[in-house]
C-alpha positions as CSV (number, residue, x, y, z in Angstrom):
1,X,121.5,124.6,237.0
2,X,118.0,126.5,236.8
3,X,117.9,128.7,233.8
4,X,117.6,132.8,234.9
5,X,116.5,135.1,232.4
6,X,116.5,138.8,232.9
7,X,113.7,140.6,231.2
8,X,114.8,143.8,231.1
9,X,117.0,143.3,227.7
10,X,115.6,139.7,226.9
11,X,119.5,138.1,228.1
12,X,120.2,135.3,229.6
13,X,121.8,135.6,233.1
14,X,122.9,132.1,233.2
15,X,125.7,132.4,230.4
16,X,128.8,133.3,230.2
17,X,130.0,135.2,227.1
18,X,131.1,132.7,224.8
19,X,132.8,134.6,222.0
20,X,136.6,135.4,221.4
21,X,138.1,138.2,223.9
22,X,137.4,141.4,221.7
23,X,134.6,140.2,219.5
24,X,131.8,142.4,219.2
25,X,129.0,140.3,218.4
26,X,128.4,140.0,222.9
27,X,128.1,144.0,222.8
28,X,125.9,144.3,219.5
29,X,123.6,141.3,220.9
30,X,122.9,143.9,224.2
31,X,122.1,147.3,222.6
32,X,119.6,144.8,220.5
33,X,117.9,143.5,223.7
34,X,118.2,147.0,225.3
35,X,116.4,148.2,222.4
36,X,114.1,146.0,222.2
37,X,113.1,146.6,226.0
38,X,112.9,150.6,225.4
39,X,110.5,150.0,222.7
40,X,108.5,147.6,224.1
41,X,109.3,145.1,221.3
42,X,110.1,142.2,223.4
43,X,107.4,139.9,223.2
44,X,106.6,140.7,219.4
45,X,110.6,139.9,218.0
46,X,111.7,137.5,216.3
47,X,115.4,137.2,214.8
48,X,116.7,135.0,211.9
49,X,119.7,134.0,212.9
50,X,122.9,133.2,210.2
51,X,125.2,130.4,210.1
52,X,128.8,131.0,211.8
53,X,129.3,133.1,215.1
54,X,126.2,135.0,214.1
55,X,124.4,131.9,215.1
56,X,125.9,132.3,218.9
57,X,123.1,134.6,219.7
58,X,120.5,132.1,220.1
59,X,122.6,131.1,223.4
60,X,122.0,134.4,224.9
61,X,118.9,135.8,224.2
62,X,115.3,134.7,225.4
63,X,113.2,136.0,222.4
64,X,111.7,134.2,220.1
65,X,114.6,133.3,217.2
66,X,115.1,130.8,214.2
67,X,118.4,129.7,212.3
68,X,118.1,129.9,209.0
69,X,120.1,127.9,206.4
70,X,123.5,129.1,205.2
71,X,122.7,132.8,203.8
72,X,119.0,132.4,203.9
73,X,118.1,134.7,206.5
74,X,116.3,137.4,204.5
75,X,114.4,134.8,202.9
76,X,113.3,133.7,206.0
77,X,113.0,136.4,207.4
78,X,110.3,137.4,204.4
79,X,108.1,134.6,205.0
80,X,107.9,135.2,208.6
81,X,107.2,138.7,208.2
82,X,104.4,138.2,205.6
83,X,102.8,135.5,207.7
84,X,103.2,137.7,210.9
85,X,102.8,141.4,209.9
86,X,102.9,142.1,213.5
87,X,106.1,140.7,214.7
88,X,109.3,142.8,214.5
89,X,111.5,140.4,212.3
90,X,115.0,141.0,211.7
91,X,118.0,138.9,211.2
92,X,121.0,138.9,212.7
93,X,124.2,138.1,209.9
94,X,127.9,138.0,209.0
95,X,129.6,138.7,205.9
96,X,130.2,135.7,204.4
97,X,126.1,134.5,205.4
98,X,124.6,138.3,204.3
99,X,127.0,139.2,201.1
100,X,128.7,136.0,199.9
101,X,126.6,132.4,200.1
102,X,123.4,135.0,200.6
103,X,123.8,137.7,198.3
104,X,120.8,136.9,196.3
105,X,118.5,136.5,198.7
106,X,119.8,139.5,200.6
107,X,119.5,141.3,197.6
108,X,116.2,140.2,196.0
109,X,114.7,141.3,200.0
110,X,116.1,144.3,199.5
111,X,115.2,145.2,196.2
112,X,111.1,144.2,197.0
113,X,111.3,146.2,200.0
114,X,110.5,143.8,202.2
115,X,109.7,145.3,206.0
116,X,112.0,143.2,207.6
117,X,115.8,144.9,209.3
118,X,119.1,143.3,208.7
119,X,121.5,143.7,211.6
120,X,124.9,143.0,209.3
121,X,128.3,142.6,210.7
122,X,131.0,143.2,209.2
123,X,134.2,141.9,210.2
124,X,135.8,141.1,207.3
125,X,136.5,137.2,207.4
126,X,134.7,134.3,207.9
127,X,134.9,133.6,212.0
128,X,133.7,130.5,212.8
129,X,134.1,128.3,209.3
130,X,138.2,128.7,209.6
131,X,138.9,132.7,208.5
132,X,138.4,132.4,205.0
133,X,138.5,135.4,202.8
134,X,135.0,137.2,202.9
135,X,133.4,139.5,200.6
136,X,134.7,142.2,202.8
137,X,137.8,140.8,203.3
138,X,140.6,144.0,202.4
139,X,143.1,144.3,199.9
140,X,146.2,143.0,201.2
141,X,144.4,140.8,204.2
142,X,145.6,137.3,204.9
143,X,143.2,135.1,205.3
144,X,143.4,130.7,205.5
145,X,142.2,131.3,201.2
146,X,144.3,133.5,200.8
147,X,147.8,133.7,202.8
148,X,149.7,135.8,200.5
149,X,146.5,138.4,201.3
150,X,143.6,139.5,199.0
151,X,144.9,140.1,195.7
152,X,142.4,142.0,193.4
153,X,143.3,140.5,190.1
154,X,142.8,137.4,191.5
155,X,140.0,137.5,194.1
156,X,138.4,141.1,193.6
157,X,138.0,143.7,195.5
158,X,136.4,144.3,199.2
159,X,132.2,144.7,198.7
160,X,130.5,147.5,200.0
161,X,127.0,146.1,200.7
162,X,125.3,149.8,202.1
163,X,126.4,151.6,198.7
164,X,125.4,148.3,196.6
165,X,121.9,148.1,198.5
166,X,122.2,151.9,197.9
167,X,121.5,151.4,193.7
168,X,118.5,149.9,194.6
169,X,115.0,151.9,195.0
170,X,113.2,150.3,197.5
171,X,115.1,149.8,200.6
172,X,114.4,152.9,203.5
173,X,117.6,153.1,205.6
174,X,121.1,152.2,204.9
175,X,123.8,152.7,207.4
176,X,126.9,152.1,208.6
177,X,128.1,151.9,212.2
178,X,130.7,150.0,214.6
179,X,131.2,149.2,218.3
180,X,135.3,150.2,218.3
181,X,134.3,153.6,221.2
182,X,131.7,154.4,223.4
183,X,130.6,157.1,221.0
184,X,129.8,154.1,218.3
185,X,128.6,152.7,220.3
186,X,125.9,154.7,220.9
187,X,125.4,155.7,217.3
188,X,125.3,152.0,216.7
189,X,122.2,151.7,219.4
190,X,120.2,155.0,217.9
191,X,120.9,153.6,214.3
192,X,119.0,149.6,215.9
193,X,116.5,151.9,217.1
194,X,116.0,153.8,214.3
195,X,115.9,150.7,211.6
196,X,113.1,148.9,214.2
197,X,111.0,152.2,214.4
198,X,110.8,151.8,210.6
199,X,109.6,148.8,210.3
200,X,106.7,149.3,213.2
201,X,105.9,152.1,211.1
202,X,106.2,149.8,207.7
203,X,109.0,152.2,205.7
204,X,110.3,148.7,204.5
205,X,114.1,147.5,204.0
206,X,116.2,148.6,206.2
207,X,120.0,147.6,207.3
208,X,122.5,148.4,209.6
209,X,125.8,147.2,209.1
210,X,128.3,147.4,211.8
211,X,131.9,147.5,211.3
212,X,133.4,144.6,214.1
213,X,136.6,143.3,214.8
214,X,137.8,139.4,215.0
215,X,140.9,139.6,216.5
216,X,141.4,135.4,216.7
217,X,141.0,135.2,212.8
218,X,143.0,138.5,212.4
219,X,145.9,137.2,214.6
220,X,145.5,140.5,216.8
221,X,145.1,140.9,220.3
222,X,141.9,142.7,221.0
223,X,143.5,146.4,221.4
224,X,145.3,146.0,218.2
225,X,142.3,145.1,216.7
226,X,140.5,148.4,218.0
227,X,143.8,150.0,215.6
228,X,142.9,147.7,212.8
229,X,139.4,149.1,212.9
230,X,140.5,152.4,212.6
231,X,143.1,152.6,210.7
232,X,142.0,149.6,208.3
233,X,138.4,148.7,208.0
234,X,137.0,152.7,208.3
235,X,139.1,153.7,205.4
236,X,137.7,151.5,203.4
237,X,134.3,151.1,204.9
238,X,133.3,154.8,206.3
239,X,130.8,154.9,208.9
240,X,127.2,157.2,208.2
241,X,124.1,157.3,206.9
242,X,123.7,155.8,203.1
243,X,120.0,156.6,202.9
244,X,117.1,157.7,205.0
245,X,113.9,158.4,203.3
């Protein structure tokens, strides 16, 4: 078959929608090309792309992207930026790839201030490797490492990566947002905008992590996974605005 791309949001008309019924990574991958096209940022993006489902966006999209190794992103992503002031870098990561096998490079970028965005979801688990606890992972939360659920003598507790970037002084915008309603949606897509327009305007680090679901590694159907959202992750994660210089 001929490949089709559509322009407008930089998607690929060609594919169908690979991920698990529910997931949120198909509707966080469009407000980032819609984005892109309202800005006029299309032909100067490029996105580091993590291991895991994270790495599924390359199937979709038509800009320019790179895979980086496991929870190397932001270190990527540095180089590219440095070599390429230009370009509107940002990279695109889970949990485990962002604030587990990453976390010192994710850290270190943030705490230089590097001009690059990190689009971060959070879903709590390890999705593609075989839903394995995550940083994130909740109190209580079965996962294939832990089937009794997180235990925090044992494993420690769930990481808040805004509020730990947060201690740092360099980075420019912290924020958390999800996809679970419309209205989060939308939030979700002013707060890609809003990250982007800092970096064209070279404020530095900024992040936006969005809370997700994964209803096949959390043994929920999708709407039960919309409840586990609310009345799970938010609790512990609450959505807002950590810091906006």
């Amino acid at each position: 078959m001929e490949k089709v791309y559509s322009r407008t949001i930089g998607i690929r008309d060609d594919m169908v929608d690979g991920f698990c019924p529910g997931c949120m990574h198909s509707t966080v991958i469009k407000l980032i090309g819609e984005v892109l096209e309202e800005m006029n940022l299309f032909d100067r993006a490029t996105c580091v792309l993590g291991i895991g489902c994270c790495g599924l966006h390359m199937e979709y999209i038509t800009y320019d992207n790179i895979t980086a190794p496991h929870g190397r992103a932001c270190a990527v992503a540095t180089g590219i930026k440095r070599t390429n002031p230009d370009s509107l870098v940002f990279t695109y990561q889970g949990d485990g790839d962002f604030a587990s096998i990453g976390l010192a490079e994710s850290i270190s970028a943030a705490n230089r201030g590097e001009n690059i965005t990190v689009i971060f979801i959070n879903n709590g688990i390890y999705g593609m490797t075989g839903g394995q606890m995550a940083p994130t992972t909740l109190i209580g939360m079965k996962a294939s490492t832990a089937p009794k659920g997180r235990i925090a003598e044992e494993h420690g507790y769930p990481m808040h990566m805004c509020e730990i970037l947060n201690q740092l002084t360099a980075p420019a915008y912290l924020v958390r947002t999800s996809c679970n309603t419309p209205a989060n949606v939308i939030k979700t897509k002013n707060a890609i905008k809003k990250a982007f327009t800092n970096q064209i305007e070279g404020k530095g680090f900024s992040m936006v992590e969005i809370v997700t679901s994964c209803p096949t590694n959390w043994g929920l159907d999708p709407l039960d996974a919309l409840d586990f959202i609310e009345q799970k992750m938010l609790p512990e994660f609450p959505l807002g605005v950590i810091r906006d210089k």
